[in-house]
C-alpha positions in Angstrom: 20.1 -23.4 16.8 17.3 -26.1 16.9 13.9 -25.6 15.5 12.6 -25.1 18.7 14.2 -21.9 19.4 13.7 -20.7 15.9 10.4 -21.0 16.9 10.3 -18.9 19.9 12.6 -16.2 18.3 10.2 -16.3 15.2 6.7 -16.0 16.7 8.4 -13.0 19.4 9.4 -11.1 16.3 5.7 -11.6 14.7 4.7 -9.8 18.0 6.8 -6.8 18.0 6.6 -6.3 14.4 2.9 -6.0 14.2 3.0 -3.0 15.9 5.0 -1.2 13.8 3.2 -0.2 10.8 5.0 1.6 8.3 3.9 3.6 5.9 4.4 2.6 2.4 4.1 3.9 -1.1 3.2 0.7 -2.9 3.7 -0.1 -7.0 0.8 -1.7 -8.0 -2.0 0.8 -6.6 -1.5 0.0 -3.0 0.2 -3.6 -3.3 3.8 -4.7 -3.2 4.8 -6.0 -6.7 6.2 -8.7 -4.6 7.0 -9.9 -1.4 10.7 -11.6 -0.6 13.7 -10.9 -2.3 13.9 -13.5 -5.1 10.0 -12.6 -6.0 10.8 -8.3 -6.2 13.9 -9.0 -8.2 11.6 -11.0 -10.6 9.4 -8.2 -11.2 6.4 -10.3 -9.0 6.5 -13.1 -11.9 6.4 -15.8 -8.7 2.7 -17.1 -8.7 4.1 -20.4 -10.4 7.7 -20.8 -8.7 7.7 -19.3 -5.5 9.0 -22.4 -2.9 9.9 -20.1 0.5 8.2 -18.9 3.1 7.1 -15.4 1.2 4.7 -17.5 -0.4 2.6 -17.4 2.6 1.8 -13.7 1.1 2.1 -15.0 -3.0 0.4 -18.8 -3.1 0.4 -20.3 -0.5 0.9 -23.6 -2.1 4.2 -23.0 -2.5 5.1 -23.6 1.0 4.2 -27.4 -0.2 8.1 -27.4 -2.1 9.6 -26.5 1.4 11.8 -30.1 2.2 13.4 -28.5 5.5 11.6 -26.4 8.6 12.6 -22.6 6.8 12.7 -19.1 8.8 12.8 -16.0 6.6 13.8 -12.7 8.0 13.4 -9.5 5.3 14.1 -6.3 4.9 13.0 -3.4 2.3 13.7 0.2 1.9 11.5 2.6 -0.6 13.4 5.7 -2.1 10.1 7.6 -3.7 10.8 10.4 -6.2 7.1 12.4 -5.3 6.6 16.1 -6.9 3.1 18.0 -6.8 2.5 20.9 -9.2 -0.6 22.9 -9.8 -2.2 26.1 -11.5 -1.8 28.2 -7.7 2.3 28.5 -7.8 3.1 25.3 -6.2 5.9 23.2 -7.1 7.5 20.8 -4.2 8.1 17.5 -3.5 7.1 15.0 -0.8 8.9 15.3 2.8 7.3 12.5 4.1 9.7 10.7 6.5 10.0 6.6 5.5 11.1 3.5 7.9 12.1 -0.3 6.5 10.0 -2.4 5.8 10.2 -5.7 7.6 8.6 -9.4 6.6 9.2 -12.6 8.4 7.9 -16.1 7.7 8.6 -19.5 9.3 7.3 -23.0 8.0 7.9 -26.7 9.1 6.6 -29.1 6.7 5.3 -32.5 7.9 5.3 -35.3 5.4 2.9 -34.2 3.0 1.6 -31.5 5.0 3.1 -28.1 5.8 2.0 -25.2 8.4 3.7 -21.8 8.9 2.6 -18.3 10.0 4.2 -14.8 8.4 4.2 -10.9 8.8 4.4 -9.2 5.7 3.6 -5.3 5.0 1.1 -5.6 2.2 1.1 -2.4 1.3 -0.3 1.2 1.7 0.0 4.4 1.0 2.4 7.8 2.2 2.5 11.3 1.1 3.3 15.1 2.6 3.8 18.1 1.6 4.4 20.5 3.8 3.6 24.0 2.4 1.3 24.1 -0.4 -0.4 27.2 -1.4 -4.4 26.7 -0.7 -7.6 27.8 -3.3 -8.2 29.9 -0.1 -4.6 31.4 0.2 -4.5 31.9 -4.0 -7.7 33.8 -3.6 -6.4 36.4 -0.8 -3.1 37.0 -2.7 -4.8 37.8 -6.2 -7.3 40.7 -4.4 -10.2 39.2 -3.1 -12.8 42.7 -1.9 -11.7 43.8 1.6 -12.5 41.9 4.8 -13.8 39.2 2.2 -11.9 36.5 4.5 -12.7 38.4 8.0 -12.9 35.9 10.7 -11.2 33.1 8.5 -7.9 31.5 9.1 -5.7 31.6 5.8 -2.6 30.9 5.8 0.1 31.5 3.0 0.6 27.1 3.1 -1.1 24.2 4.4 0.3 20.9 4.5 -1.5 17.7 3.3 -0.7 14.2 4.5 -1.7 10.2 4.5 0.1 7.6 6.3 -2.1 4.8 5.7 -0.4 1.1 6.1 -1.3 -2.2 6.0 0.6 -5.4 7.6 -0.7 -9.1 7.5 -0.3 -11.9 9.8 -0.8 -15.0 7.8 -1.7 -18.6 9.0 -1.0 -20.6 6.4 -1.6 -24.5 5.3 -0.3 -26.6 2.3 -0.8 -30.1 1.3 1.7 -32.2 -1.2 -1.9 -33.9 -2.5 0.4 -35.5 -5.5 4.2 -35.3 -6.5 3.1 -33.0 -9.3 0.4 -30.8 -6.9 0.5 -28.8 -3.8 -2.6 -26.7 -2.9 -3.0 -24.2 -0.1 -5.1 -21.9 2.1 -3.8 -18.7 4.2 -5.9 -16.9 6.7 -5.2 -13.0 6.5 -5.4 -11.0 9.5 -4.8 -7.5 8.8 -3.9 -4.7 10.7 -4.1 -1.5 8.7 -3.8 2.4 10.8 -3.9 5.2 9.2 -3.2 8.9 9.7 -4.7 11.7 7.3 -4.3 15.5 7.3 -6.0 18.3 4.7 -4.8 22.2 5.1 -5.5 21.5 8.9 -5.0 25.2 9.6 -7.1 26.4 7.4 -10.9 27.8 8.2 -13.3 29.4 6.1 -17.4 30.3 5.7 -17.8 33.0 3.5 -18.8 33.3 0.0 -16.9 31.3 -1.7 -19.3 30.8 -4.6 -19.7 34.1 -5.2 -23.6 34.4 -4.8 -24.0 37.7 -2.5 -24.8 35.4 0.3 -22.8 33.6 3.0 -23.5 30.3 4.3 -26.2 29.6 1.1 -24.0 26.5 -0.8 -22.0 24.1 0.9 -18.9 25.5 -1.0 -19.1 28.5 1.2 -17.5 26.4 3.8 -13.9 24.7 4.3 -13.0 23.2 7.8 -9.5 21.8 7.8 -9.0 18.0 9.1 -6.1 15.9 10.8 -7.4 12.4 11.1 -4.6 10.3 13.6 -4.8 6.9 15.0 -7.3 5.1 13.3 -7.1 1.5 12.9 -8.6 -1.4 12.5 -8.2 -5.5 11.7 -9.7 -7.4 9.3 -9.9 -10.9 7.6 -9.3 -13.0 4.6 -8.2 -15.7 2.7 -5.3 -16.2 0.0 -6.1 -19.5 -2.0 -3.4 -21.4 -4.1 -2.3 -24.1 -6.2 1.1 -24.9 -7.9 1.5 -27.7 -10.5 4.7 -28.6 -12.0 4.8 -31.0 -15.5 8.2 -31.7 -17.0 9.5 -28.3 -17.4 6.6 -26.4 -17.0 5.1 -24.7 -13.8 1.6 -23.5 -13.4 0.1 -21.4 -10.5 -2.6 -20.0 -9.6 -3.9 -18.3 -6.4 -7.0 -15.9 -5.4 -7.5 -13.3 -2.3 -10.7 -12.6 -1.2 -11.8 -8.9 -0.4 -10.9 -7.7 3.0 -13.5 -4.8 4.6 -12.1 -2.3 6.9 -13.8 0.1 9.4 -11.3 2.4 10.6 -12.3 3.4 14.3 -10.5 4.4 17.6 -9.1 7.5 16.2 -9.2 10.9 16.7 -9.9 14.2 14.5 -9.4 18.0 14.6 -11.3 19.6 12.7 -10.9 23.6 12.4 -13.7 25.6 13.2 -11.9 28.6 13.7 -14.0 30.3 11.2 -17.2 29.7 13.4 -15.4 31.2 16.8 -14.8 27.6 17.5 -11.4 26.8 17.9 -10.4 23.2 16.7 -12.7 20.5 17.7 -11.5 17.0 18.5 -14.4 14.5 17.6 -13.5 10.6 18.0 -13.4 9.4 14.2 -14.2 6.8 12.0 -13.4 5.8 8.7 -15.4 3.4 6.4 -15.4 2.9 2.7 -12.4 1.5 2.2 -11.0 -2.3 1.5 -8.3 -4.7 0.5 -9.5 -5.7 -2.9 -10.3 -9.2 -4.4 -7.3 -10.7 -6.4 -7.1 -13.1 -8.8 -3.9 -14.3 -10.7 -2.4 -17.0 -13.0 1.5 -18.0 -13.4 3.5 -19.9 -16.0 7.0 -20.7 -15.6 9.2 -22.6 -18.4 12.1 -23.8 -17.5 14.7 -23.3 -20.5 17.4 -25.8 -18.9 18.4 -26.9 -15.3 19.9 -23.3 -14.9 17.5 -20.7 -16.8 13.9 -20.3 -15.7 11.5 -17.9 -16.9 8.0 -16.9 -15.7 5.0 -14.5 -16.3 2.0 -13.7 -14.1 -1.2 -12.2 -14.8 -3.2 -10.4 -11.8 -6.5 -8.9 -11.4 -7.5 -6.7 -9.0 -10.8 -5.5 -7.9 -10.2 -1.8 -6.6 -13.2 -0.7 -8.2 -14.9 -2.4 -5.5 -12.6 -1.9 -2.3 -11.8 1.9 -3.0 -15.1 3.9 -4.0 -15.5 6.5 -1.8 -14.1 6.9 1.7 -15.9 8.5 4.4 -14.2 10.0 7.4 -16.9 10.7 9.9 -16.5 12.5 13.6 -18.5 11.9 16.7 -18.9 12.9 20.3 -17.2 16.5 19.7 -15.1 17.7 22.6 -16.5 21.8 23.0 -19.8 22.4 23.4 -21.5 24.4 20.9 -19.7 22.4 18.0 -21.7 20.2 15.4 -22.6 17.1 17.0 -21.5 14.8 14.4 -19.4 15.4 10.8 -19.3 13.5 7.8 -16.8 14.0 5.2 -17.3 11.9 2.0 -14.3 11.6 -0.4 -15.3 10.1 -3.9 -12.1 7.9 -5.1 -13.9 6.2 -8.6 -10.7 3.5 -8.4 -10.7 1.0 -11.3 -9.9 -2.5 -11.7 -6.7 -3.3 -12.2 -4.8 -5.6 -14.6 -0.8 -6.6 -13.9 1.7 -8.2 -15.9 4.8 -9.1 -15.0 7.6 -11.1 -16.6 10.9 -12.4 -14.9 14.0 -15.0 -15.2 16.1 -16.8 -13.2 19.7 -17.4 -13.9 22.1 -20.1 -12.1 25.3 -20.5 -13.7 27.2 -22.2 -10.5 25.4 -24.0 -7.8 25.3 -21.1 -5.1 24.7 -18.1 -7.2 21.4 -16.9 -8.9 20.6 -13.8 -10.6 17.7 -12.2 -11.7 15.7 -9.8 -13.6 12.3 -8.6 -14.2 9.8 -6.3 -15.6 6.1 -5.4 -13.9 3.3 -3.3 -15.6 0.0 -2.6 -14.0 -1.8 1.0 -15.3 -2.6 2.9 -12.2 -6.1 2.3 -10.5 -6.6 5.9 -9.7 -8.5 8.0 -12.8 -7.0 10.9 -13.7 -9.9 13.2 -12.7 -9.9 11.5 -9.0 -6.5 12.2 -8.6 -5.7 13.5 -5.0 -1.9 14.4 -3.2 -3.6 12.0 -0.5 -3.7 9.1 -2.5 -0.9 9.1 -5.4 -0.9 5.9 -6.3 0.0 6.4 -10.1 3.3 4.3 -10.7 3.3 1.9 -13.6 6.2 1.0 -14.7 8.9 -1.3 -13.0 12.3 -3.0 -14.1 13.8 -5.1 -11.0 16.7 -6.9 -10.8 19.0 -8.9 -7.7 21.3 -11.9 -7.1 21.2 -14.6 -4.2 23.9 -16.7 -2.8 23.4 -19.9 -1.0 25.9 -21.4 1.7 25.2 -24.1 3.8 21.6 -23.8 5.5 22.0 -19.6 4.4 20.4 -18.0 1.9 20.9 -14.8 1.4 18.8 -12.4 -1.4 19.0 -9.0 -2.7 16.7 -6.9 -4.8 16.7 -3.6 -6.3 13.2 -2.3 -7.9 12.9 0.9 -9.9 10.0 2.7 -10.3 9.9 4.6 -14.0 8.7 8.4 -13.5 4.6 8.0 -14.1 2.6 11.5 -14.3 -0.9 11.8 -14.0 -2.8 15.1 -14.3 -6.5 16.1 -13.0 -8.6 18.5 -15.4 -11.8 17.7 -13.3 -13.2 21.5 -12.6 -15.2 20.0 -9.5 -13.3 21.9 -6.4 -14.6 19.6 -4.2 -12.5 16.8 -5.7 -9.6 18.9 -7.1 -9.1 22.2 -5.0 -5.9 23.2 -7.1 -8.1 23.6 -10.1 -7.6 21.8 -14.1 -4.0 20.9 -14.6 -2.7 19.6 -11.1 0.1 16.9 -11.4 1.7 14.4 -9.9 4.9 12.6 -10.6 6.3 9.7 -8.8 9.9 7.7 -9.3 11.2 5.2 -6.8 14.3 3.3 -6.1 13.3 0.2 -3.2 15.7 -2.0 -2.0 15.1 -5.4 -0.9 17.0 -7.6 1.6 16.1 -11.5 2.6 17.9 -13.6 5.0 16.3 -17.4 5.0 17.9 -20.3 7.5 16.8 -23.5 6.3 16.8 -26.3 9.6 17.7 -30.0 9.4 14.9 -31.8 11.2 
């Protein structure tokens, strides 16, 4: 195949894979731990080694160490472990359906100079549970006074779900400006949809709060939502540098902040309650981000065949994820409130992640590796939602590669250790199932990368 048709094939993939937008449940908040093979099986400890087209999503400065035009084809599948408990009887796990998750990334270096462009899924966020037992549905069953809930809609379960994904088209630039240097610039275009539902069959105005009068608190109301089709893209930039001294490697790269103003979906909202039916208003989400990102690598490289790294990354979710607003417009039955706003508060905080790795390459075509990533989970415990279970912390990774000829081939297993978070906040309108609901989350992810390397 010459590089010419790798070309074609490439950019024709980037089109057809941009519109598929999987959900994902990422590891560090809402981030990959890695992106490629050889970086996952390394725990994400790449910042100051990686040399392949993944770093297009990593540093892009590493795209600088490419000697040959290089097209990268990936594959990952995530395995999560997701279990919801609570003070109202429930006790399930997630049924969420999952597809792979595909990457690609092509470069062709030029002299000094080296260009390429990648897809990578950047992360996001997925969780359902089909039947929960509701405040609402808790309430009728312990002997609420008769016709309490007249003209309501209760039912015994209500489902809650979020499909919310984000995948990144990357430009990217690197320039060889010394033997020893390589620096680098990537222009992010993201594409992130999302999908969101909250006991959508559930409708209620009564008296919730107990006061002898209907209508008189804003807690005597609860209008079930399914948010679908929203999307948007935004923009950034991923900044790099690599340097390389003897036997050390240093890197460093920084992402800026990406804003996102989810439009062009729809929502149902159930005013059943009201004599309305469900209403479809066209809806908007705003609020929400891609945080900033900074991070530093070292890598040491203990002899021509051992290698060992560690990265440090911030990340600024206490600015990207604050509090989410889903708002409706332009309401589809007359008679139905002209506009609704629905803030969520999220109180994400910054997040700090370490990760360690090491390289192994006993013969010429075989490498193995292993790894260990730590970043404490973003979300506080009393802003815990089943929408947005982003609580792992733990992971040990591990994979091997095998090089033949211009092939590459790279595996990866990551394993998520069971993390548990639990939500005491009394607030109902942050934590409807009351002091003491839980999460748990485990996860096994697999990780594929094939990588053709072209003689120019």
């Amino acid at each position: 195949m010459c590089f010419s048709r790798a070309t074609t094939l490439s950019f024709g993939l980037i089109g057809t894979l941009a519109l598929v937008a999987p959900a994902t449940d990422a590891s560090n908040g809402m981030n990959m731990i890695g992106h490629g093979a050889e970086s996952i099986a390394m725990g994400g400890a790449d910042l100051a080694v990686v040399d392949n087209p993944a770093a297009m999503n990593i540093n892009p400065a590493g795209i600088g160490l490419c000697t040959y035009p290089q097209l990268d084809l990936g594959v990952g599948r995530m395995n999560p472990s997701l279990h919801h408990t609570d003070n109202l009887g429930n006790d399930q796990g997630d049924v969420l359906d999952r597809y792979p998750i595909p990457s690609l990334g092509l470069v062709l270096p030029v002299k000094n100079v080296t260009v390429g462009v990648g897809l990578f899924v950047q992360g996001g966020m997925g969780a359902e549970y089909a039947a929960l037992t509701t405040p609402f549905s808790a309430m009728q069953n312990s002997g609420v006074p008769p016709g309490f809930f007249d003209g309501d809609v209760v039912p015994a379960t209500d489902v809650t779900r979020t499909k919310l994904a984000h995948v990144k088209v990357t430009p990217t630039i690197a320039w060889r400006a010394l033997p020893a240097l390589s620096v680098g610039v990537a222009l992010n275009v993201s594409y992130v949809r999302a999908d969101m539902a909250f006991f959508p069959g559930t409708s209620v105005f009564s008296d919730l709060d107990q006061s002898g009068t209907v209508g008189d608190s804003p807690r005597d109301a609860f209008f079930g939502i399914a948010v679908e089709d929203a999307s948007t893209v935004g923009y950034g930039l991923l900044l790099g540098a690599q340097y390389q001294r003897g036997r050390v490697s240093l890197g460093a790269a920084y992402c800026t902040e990406t804003d996102l103003n989810l439009d062009g979906g729809t929502m149902n909202m159930n005013f059943s309650a009201l004599g309305l039916g469900e209403v479809g208003y066209d809806a908007q989400l705003s609020g929400l981000a891609w945080p900033r990102q900074a991070g530093l690598g070292l890598a040491y490289n203990l002899s021509p065949s051992a290698l060992i790294a560690t990265d440090v990354d911030w990340v600024q979710w206490s600015s990207a994820i604050e509090t989410v607003s889903i708002e409706g417009t332009n309401p589809d039955r007359p008679g139905a409130p002209p506009s609704r706003e629905i803030p969520m508060a999220m109180g994400w905080e910054d997040q700090w992640v370490w990760a360690i790795g090491a390289e192994l390459t006993p013969w010429r075509a075989w490498a193995f590796r292993v790894g260990y990533n730590h970043g404490i989970s973003p979300v506080p415990d009393s802003m815990l939602r089943p929408l947005f279970p982003a609580i792992a912390e733990n992971h040990v990774t591990g994979g091997i590669g095998f090089r033949a000829g211009p092939w590459t081939f790279d595996t990866a297993i990551e394993y998520v250790i069971e993390a548990e978070k639990t939500n005491n906040n009394p607030d109902p309108t942050i934590n409807p199932f009351g002091p003491g609901y839980q999460e748990r989350l485990s996860q096994f992810v697999g990780h594929f990368t094939l990588r053709r390397a072209f003689s120019r």
